[in-house]
C-alpha positions in Angstrom: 164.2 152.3 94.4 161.7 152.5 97.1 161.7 154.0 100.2 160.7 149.9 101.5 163.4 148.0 99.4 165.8 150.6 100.3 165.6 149.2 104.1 167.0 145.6 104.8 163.6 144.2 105.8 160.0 145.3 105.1 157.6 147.1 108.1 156.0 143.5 108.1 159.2 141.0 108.3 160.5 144.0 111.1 157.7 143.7 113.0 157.6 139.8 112.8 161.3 139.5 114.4 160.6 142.1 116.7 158.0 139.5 118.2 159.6 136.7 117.7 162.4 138.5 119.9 160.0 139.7 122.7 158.7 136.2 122.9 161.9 133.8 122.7 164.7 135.5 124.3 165.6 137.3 127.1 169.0 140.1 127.2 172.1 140.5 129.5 174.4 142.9 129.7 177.6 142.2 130.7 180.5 144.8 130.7 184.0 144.2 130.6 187.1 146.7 130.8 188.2 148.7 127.8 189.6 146.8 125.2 188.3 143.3 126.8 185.3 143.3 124.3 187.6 143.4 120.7 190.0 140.8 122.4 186.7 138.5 123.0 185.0 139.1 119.7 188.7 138.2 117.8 188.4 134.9 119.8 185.0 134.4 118.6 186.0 135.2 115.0 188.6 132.9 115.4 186.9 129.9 115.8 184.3 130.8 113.6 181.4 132.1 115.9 179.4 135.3 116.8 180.3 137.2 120.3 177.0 135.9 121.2 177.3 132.3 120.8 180.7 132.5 122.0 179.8 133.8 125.2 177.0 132.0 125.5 179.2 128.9 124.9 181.3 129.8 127.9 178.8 130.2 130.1 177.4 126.8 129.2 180.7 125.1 129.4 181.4 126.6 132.8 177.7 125.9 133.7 178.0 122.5 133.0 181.8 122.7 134.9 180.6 123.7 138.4 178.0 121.3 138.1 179.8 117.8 138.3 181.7 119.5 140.9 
């Protein structure tokens, strides 16, 4: 096998997400205590979504919460 198949994308489909990434979305870093991060991501798991989307899914919701207030 070759050096490129033996990668999960090629230098090209790499270098395409890399700018799709640097021109769609932006990061945040949250920390949380010891521990706090596996009992998030077995929530997430739990109702069938990433850590991502689940955070970003209570964010919105409590967003969306203080709002109508």
């Amino acid at each position: 096998m070759s050096e490129e198949k033996k990668g999960r994308y090629t230098e090209a489909q790499a270098k395409a997400a890399k700018k799709y990434l640097k021109e769609s979305v932006e990061d945040i870093r949250i920390r949380v205590p010891k521990g706090q991060k596996d009992i998030i991501k077995a929530a997430a798991e739990s109702v069938g979504e990433s850590l991502n989307t689940y955070v970003r899914n209570a964010i919105d919701q409590r967003m969306e919460q203080d709002c109508k207030k």
